[in-house]
PDB file of N, CA, C, O and CB in Angstrom:
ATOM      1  N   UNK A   1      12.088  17.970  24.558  1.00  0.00           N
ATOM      2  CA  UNK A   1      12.193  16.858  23.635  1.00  0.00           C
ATOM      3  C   UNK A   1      10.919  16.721  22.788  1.00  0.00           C
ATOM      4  O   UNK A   1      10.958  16.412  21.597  1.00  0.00           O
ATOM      5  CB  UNK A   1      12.465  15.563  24.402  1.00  0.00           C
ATOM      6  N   UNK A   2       9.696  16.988  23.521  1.00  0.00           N
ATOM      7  CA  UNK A   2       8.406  16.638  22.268  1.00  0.00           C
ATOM      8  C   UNK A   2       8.176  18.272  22.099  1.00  0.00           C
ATOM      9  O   UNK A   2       7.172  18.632  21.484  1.00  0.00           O
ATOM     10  CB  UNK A   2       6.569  15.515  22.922  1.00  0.00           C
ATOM     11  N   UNK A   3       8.910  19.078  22.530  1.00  0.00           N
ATOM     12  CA  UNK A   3       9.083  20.973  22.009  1.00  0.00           C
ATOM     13  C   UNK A   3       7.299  21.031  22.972  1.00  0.00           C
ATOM     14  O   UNK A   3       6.463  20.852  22.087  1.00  0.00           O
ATOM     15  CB  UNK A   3       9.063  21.572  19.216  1.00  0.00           C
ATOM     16  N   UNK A   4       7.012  21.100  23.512  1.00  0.00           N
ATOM     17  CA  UNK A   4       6.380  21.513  24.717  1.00  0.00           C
ATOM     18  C   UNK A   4       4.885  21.098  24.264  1.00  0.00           C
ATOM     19  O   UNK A   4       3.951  21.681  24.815  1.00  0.00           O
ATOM     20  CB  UNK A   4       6.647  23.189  25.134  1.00  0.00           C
ATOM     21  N   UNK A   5       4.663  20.285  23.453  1.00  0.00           N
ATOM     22  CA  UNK A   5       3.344  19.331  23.490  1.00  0.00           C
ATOM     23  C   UNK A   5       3.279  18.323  24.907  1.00  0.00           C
ATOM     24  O   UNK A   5       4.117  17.683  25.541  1.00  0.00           O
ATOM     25  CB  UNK A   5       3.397  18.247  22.008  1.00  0.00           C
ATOM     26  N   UNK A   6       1.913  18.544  25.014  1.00  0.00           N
ATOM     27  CA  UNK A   6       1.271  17.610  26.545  1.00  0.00           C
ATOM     28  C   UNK A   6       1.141  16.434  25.940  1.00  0.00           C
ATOM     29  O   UNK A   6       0.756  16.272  24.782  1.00  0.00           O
ATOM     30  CB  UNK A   6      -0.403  18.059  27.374  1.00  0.00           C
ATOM     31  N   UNK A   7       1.499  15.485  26.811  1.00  0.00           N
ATOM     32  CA  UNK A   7       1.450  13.964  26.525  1.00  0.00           C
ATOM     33  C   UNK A   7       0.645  13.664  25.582  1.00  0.00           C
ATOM     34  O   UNK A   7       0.957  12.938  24.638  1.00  0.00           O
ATOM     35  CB  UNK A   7       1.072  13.156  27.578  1.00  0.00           C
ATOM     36  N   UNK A   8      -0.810  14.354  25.793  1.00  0.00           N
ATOM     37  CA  UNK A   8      -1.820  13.598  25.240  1.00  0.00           C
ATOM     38  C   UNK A   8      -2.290  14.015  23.742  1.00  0.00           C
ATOM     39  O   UNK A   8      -3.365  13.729  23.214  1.00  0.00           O
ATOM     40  CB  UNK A   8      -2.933  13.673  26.187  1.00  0.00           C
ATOM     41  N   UNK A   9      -1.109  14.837  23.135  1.00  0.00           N
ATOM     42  CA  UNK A   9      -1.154  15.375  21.390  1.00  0.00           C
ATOM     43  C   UNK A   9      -0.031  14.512  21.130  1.00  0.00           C
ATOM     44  O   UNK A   9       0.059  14.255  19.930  1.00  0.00           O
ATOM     45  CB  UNK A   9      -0.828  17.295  20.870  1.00  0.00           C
ATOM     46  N   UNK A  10       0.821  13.998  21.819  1.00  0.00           N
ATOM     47  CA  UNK A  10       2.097  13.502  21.051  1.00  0.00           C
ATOM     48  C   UNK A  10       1.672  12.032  21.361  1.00  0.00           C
ATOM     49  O   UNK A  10       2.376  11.123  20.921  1.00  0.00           O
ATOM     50  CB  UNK A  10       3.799  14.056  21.663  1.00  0.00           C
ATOM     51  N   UNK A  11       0.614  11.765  22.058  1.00  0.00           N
ATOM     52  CA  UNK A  11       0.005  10.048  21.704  1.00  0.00           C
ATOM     53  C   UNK A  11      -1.023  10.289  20.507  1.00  0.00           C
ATOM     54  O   UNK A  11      -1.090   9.284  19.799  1.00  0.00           O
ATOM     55  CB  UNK A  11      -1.032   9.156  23.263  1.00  0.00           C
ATOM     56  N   UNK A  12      -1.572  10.986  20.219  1.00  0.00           N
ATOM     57  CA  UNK A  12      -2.450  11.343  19.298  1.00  0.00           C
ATOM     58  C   UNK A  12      -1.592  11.479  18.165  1.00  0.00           C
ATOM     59  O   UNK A  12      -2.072  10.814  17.247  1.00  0.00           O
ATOM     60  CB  UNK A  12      -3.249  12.512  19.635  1.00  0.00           C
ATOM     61  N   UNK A  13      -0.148  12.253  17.696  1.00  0.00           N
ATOM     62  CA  UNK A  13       0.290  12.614  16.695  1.00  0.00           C
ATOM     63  C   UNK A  13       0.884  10.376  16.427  1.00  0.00           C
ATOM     64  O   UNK A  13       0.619   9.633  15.482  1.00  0.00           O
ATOM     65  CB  UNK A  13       1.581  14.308  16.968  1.00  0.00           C
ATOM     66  N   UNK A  14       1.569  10.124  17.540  1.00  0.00           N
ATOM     67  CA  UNK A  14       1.864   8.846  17.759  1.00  0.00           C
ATOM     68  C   UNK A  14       0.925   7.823  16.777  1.00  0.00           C
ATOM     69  O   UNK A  14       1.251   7.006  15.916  1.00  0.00           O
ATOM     70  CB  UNK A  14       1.678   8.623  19.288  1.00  0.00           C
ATOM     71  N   UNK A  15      -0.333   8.233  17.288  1.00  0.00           N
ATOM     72  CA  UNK A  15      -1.190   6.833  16.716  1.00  0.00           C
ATOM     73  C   UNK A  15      -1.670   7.365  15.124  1.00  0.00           C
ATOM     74  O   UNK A  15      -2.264   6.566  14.400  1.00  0.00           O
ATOM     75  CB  UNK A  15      -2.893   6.386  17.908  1.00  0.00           C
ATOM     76  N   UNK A  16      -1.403   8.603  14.699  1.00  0.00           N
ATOM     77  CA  UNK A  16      -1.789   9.052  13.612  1.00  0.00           C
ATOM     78  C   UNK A  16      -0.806   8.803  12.703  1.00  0.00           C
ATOM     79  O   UNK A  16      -1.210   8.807  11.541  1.00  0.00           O
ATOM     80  CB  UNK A  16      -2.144  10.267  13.687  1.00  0.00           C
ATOM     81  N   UNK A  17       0.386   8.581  12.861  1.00  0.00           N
ATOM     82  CA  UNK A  17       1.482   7.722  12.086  1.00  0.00           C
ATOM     83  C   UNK A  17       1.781   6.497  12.212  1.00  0.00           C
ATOM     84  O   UNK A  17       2.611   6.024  11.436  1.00  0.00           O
ATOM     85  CB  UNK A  17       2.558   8.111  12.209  1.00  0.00           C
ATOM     86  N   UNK A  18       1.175   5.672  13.228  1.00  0.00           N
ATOM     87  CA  UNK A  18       1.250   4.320  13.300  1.00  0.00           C
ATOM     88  C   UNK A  18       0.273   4.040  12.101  1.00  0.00           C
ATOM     89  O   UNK A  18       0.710   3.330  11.195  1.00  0.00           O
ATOM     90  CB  UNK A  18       0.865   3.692  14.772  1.00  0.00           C
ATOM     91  N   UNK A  19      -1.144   4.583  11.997  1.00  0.00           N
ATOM     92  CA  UNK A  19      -2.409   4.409  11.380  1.00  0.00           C
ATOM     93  C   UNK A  19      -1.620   4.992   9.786  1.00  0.00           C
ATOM     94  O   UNK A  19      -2.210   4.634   8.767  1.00  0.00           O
ATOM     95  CB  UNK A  19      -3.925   5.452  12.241  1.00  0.00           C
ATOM     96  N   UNK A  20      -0.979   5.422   9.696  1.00  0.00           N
ATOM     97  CA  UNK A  20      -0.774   5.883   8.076  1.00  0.00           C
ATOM     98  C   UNK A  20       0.243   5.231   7.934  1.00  0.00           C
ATOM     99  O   UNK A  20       0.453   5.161   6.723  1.00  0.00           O
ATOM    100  CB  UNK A  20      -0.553   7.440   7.584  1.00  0.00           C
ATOM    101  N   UNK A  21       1.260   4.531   8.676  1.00  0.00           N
ATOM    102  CA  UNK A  21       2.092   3.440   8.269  1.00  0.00           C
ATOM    103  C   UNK A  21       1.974   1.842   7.706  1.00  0.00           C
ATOM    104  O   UNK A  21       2.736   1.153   7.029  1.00  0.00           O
ATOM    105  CB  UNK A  21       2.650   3.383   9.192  1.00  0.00           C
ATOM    106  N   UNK A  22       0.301   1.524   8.475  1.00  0.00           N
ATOM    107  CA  UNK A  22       0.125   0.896   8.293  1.00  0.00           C
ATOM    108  C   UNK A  22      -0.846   0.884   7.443  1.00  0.00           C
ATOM    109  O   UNK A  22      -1.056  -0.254   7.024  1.00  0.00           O
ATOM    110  CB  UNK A  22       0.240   0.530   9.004  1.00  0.00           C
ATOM    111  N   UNK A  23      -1.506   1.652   7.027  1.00  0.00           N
ATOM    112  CA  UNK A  23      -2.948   2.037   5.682  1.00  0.00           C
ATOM    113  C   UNK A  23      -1.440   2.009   4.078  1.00  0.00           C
ATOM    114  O   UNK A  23      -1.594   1.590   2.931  1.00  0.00           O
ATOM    115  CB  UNK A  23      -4.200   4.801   6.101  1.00  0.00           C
ATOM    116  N   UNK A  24      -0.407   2.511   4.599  1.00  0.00           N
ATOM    117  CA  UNK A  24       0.501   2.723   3.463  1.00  0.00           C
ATOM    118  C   UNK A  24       1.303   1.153   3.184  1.00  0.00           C
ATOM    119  O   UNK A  24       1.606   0.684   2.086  1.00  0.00           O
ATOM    120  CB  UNK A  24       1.659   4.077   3.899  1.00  0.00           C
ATOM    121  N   UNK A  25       1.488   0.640   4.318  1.00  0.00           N
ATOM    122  CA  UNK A  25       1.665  -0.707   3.772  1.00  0.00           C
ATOM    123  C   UNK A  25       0.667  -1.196   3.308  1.00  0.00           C
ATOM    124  O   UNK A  25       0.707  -1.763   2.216  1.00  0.00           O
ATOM    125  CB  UNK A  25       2.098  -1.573   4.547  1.00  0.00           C
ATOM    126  N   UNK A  26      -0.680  -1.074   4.164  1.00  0.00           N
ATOM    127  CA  UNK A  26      -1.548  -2.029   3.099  1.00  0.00           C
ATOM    128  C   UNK A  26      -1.918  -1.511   1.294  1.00  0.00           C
ATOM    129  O   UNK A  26      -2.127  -2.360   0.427  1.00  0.00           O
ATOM    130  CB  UNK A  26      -3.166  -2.169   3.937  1.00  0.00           C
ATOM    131  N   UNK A  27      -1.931  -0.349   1.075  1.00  0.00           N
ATOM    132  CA  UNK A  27      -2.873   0.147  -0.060  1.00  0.00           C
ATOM    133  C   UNK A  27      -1.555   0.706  -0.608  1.00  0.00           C
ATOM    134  O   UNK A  27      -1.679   1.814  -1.131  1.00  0.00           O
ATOM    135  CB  UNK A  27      -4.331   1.300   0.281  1.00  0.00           C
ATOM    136  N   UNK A  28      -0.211   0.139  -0.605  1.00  0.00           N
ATOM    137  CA  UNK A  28       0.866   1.344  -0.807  1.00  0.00           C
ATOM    138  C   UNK A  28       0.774   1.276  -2.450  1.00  0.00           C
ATOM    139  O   UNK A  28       0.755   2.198  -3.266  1.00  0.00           O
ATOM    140  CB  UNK A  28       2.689   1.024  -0.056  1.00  0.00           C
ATOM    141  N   UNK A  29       0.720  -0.243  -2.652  1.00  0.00           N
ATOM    142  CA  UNK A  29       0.934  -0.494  -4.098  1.00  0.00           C
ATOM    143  C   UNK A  29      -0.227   0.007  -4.907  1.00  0.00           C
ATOM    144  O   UNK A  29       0.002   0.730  -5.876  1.00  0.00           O
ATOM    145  CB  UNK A  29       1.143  -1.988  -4.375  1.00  0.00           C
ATOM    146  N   UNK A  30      -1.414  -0.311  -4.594  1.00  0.00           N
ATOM    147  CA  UNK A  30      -2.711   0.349  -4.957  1.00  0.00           C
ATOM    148  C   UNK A  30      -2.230   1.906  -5.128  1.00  0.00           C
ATOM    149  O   UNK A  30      -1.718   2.250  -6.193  1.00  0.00           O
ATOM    150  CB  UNK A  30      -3.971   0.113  -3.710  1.00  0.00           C
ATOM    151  N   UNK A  31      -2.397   2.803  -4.097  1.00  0.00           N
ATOM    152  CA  UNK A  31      -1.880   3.914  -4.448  1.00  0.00           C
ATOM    153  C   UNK A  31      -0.737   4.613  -5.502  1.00  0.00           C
ATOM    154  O   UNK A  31      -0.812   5.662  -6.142  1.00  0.00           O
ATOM    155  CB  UNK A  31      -1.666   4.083  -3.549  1.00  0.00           C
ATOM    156  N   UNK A  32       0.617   3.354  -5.397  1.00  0.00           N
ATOM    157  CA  UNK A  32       1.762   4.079  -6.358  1.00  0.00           C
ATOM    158  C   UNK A  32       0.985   3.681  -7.706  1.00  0.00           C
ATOM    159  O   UNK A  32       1.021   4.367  -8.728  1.00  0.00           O
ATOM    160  CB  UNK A  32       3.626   3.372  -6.237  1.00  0.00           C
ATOM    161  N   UNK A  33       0.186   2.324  -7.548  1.00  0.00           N
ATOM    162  CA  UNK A  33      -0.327   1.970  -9.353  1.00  0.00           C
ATOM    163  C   UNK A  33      -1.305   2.971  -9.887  1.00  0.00           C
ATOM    164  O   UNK A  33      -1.287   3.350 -11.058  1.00  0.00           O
ATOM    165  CB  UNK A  33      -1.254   0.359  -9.587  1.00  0.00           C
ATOM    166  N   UNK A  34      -2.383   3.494  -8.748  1.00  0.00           N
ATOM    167  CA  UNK A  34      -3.048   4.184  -9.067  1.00  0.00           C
ATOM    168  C   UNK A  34      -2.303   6.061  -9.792  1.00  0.00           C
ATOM    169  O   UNK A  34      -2.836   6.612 -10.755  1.00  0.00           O
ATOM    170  CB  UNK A  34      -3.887   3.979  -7.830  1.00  0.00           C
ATOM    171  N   UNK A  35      -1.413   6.503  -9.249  1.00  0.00           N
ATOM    172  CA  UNK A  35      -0.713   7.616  -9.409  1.00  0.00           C
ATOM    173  C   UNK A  35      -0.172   7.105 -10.557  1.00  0.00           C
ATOM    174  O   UNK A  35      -0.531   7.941 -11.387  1.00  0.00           O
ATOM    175  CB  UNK A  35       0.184   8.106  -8.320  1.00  0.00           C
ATOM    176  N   UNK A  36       0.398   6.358 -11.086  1.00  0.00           N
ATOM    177  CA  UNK A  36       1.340   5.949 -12.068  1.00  0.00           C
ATOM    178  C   UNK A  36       0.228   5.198 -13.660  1.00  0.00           C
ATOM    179  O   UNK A  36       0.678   5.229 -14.806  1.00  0.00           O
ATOM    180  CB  UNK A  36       2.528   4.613 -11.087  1.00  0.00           C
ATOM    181  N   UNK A  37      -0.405   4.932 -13.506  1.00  0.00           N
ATOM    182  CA  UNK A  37      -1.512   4.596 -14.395  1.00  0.00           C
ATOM    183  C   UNK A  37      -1.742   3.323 -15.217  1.00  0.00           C
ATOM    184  O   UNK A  37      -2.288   2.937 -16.250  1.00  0.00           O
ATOM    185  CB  UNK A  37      -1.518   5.505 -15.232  1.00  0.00           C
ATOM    186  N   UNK A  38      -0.774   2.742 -13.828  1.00  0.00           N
ATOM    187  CA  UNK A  38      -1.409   1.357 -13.907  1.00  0.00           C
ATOM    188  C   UNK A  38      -1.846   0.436 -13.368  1.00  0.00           C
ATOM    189  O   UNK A  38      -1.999   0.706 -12.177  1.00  0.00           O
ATOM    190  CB  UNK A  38      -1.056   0.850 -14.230  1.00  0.00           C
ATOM    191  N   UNK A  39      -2.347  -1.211 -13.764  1.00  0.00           N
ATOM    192  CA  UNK A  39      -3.045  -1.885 -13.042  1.00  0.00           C
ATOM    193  C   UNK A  39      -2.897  -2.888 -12.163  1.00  0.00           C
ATOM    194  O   UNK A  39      -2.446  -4.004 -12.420  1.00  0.00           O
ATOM    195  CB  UNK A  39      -3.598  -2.146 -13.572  1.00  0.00           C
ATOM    196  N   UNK A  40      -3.386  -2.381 -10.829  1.00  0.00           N
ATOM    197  CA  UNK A  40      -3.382  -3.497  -9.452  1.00  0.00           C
ATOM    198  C   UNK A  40      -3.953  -4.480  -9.225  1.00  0.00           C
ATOM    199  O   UNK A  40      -5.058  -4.471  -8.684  1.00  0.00           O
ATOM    200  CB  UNK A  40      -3.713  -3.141  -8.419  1.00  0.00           C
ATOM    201  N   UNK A  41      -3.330  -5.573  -9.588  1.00  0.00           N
ATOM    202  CA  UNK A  41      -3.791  -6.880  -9.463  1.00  0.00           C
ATOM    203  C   UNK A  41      -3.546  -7.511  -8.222  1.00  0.00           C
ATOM    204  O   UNK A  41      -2.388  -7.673  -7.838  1.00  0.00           O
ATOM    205  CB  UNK A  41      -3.285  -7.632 -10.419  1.00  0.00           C
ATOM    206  N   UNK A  42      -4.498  -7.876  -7.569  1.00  0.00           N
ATOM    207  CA  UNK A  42      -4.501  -8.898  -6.098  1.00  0.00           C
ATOM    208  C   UNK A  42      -4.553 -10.255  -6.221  1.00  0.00           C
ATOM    209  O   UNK A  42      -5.611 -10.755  -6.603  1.00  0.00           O
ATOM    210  CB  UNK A  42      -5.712  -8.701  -5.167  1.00  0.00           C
ATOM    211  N   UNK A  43      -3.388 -11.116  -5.910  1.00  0.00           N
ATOM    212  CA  UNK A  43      -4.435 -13.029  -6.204  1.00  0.00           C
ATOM    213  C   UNK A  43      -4.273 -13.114  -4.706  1.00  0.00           C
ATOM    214  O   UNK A  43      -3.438 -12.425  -4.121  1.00  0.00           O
ATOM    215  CB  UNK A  43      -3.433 -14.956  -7.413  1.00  0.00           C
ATOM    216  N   UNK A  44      -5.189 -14.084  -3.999  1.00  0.00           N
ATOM    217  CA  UNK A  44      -4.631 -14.702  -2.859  1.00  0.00           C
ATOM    218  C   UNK A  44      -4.654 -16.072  -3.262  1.00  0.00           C
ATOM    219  O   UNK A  44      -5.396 -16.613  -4.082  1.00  0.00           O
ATOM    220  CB  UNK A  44      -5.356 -14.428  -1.539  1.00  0.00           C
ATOM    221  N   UNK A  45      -3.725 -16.562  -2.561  1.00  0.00           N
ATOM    222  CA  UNK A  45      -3.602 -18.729  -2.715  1.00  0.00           C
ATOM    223  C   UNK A  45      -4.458 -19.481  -3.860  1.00  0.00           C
ATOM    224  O   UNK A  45      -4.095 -19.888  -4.963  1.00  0.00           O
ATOM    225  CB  UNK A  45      -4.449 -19.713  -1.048  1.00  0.00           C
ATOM    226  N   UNK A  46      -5.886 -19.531  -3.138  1.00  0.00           N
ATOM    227  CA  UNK A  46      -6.679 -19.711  -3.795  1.00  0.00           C
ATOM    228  C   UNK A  46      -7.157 -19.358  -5.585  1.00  0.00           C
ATOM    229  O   UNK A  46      -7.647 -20.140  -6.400  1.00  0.00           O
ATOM    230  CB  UNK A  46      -7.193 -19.358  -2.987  1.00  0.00           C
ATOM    231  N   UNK A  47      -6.892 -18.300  -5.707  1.00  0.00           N
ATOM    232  CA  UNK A  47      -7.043 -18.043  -6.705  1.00  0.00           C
ATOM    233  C   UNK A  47      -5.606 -18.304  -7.547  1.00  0.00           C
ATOM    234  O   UNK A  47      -5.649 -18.321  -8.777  1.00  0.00           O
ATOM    235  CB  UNK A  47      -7.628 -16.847  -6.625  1.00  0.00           C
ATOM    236  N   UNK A  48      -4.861 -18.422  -7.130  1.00  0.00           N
ATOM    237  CA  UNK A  48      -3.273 -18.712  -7.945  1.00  0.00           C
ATOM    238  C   UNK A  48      -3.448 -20.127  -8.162  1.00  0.00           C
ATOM    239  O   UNK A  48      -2.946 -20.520  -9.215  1.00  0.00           O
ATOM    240  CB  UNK A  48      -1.641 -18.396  -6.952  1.00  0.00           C
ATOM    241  N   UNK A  49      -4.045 -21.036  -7.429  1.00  0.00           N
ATOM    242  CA  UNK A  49      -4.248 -22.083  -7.471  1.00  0.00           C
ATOM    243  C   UNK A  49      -4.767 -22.928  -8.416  1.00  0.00           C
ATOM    244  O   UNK A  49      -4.403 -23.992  -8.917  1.00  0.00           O
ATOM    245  CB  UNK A  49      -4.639 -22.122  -6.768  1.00  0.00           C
ATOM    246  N   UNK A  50      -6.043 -21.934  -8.580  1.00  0.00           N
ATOM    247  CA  UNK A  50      -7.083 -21.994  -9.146  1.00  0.00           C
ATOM    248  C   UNK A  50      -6.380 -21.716 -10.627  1.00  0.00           C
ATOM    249  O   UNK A  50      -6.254 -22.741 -11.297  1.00  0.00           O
ATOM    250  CB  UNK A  50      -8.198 -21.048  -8.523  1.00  0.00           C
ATOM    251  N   UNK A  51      -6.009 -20.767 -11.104  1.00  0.00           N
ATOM    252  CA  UNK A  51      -5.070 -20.690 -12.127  1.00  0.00           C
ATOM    253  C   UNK A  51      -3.924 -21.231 -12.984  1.00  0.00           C
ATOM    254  O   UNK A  51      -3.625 -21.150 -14.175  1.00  0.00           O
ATOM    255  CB  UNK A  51      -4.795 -20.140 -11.898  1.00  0.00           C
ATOM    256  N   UNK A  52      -3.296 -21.933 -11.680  1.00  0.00           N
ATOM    257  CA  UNK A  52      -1.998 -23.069 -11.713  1.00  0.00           C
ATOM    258  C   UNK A  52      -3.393 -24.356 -12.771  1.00  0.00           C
ATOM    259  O   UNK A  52      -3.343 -24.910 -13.869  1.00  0.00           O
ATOM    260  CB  UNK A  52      -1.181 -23.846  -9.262  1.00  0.00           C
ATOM    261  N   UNK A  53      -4.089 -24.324 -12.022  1.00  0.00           N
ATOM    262  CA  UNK A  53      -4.611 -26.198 -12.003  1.00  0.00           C
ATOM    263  C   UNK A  53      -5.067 -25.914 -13.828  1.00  0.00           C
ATOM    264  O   UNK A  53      -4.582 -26.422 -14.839  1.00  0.00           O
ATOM    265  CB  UNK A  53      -6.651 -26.856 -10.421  1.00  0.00           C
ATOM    266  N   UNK A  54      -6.218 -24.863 -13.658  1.00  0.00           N
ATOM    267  CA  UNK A  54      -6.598 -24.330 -15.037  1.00  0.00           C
ATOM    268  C   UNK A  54      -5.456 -24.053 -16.474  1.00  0.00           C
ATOM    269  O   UNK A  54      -6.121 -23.903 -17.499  1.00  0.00           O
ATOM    270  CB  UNK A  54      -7.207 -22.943 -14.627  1.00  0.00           C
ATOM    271  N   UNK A  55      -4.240 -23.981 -16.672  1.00  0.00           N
ATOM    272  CA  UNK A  55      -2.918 -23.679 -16.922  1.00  0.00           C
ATOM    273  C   UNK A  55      -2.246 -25.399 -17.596  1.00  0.00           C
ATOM    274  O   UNK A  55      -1.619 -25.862 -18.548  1.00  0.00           O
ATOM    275  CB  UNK A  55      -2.161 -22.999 -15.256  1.00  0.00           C
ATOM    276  N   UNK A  56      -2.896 -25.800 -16.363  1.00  0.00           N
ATOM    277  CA  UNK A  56      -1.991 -27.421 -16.531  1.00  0.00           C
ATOM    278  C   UNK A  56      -3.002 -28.071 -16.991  1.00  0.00           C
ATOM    279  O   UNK A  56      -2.509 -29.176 -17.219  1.00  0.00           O
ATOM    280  CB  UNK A  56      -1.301 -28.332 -15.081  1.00  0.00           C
ATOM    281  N   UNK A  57      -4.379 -28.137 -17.356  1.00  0.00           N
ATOM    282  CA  UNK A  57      -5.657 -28.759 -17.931  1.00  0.00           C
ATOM    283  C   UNK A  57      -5.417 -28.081 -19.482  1.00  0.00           C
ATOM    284  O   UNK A  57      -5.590 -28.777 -20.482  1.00  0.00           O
ATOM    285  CB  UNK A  57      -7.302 -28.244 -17.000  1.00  0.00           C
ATOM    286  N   UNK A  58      -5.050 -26.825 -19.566  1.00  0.00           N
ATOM    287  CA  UNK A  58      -4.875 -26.745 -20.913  1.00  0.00           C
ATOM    288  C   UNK A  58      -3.816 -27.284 -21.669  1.00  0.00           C
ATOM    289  O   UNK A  58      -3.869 -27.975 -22.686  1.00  0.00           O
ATOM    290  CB  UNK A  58      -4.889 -25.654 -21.165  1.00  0.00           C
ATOM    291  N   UNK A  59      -2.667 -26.795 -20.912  1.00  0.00           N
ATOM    292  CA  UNK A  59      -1.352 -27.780 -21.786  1.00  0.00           C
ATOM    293  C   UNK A  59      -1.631 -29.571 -21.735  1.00  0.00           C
ATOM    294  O   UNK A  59      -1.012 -30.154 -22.626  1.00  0.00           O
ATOM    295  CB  UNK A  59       0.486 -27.474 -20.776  1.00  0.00           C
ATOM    296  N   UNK A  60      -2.426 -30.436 -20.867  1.00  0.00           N
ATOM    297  CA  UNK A  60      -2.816 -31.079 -21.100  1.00  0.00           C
ATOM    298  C   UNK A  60      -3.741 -31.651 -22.923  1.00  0.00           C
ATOM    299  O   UNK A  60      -3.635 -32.470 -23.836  1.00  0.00           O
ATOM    300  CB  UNK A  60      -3.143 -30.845 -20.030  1.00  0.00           C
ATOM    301  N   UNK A  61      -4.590 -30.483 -22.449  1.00  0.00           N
ATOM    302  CA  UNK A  61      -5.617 -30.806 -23.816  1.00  0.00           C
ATOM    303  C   UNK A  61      -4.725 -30.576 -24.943  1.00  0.00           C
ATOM    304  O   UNK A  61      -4.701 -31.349 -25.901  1.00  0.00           O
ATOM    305  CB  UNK A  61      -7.077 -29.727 -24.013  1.00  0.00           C
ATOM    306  N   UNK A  62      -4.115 -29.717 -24.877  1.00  0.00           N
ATOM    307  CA  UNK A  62      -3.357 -29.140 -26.523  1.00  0.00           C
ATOM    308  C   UNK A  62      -2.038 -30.383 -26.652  1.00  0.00           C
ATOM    309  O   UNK A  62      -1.759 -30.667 -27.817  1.00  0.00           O
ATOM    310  CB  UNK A  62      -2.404 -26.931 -26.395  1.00  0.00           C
ATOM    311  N   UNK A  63      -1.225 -31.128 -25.553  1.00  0.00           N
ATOM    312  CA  UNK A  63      -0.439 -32.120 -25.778  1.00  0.00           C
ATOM    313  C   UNK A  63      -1.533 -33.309 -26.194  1.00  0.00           C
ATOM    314  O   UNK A  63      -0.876 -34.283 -26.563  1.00  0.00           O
ATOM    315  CB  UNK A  63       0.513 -32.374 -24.504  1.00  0.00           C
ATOM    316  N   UNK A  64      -2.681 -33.529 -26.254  1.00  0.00           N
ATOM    317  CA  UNK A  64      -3.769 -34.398 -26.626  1.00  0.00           C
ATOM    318  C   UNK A  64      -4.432 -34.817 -27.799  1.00  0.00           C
ATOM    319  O   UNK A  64      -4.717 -35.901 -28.309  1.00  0.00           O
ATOM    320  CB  UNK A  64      -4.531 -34.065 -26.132  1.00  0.00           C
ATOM    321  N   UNK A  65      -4.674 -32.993 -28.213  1.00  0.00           N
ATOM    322  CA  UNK A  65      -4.971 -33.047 -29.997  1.00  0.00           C
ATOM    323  C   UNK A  65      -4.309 -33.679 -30.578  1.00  0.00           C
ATOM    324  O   UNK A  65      -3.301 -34.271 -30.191  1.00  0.00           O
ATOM    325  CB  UNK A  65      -4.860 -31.947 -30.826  1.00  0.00           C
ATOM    326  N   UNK A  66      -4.742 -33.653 -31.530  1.00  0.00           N
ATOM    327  CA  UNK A  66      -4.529 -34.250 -32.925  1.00  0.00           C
ATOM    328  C   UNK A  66      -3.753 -33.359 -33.670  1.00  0.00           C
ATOM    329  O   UNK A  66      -4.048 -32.215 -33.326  1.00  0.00           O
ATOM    330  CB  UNK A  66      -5.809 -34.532 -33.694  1.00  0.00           C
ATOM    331  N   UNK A  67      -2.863 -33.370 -34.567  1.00  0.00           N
ATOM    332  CA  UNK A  67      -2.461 -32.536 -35.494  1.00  0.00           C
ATOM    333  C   UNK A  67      -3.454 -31.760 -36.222  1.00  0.00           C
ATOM    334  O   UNK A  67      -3.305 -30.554 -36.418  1.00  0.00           O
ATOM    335  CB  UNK A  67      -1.762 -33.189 -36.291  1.00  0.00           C
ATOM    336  N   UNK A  68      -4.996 -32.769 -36.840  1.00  0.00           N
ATOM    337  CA  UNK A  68      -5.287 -31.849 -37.703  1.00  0.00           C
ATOM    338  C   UNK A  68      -7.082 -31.661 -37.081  1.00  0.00           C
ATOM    339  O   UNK A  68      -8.176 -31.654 -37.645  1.00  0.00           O
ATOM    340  CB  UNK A  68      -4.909 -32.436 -39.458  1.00  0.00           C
ATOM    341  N   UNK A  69      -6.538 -31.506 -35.398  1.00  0.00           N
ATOM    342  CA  UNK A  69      -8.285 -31.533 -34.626  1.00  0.00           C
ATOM    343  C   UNK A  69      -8.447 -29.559 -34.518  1.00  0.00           C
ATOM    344  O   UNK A  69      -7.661 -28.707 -34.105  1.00  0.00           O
ATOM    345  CB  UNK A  69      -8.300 -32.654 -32.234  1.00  0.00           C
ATOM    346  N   UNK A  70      -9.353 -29.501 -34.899  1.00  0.00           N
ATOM    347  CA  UNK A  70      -9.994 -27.624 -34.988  1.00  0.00           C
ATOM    348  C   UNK A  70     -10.288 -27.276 -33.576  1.00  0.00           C
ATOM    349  O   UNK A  70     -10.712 -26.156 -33.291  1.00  0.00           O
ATOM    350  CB  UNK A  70     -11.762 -27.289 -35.992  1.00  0.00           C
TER     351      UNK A  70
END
């Protein structure tokens, strides 16, 4: 069944595809953007947040102006 590898290459082959399953979930998109030639953008919470609030302060100001404010 493991074609006549000793336990201790087929825990080794084992953890060497656990480790690239999980490097490929993390960096998968990084990698396909990088091959494909384009750009990988990361936000976490914080920074979406941070963006949301910044977003809604501007449509604020511009519903504020004046018709004829520069």
């Amino acid at each position: 069944m493991v074609g006549g590898l000793s336990p201790g290459a087929t825990g080794m082959i084992g953890r060497a595809l656990g480790a690239s399953w999980s490097l490929l979930q993390r960096f998968g998109g990084e990698i396909s953007s990088l091959v494909s030639g384009e750009k990988y953008i990361c936000l976490d919470d914080e920074g979406a947040r941070l963006l949301f609030l910044r977003q809604v302060k501007l449509l604020q100001n511009l519903a504020h102006r004046g018709h004829a404010s520069q």
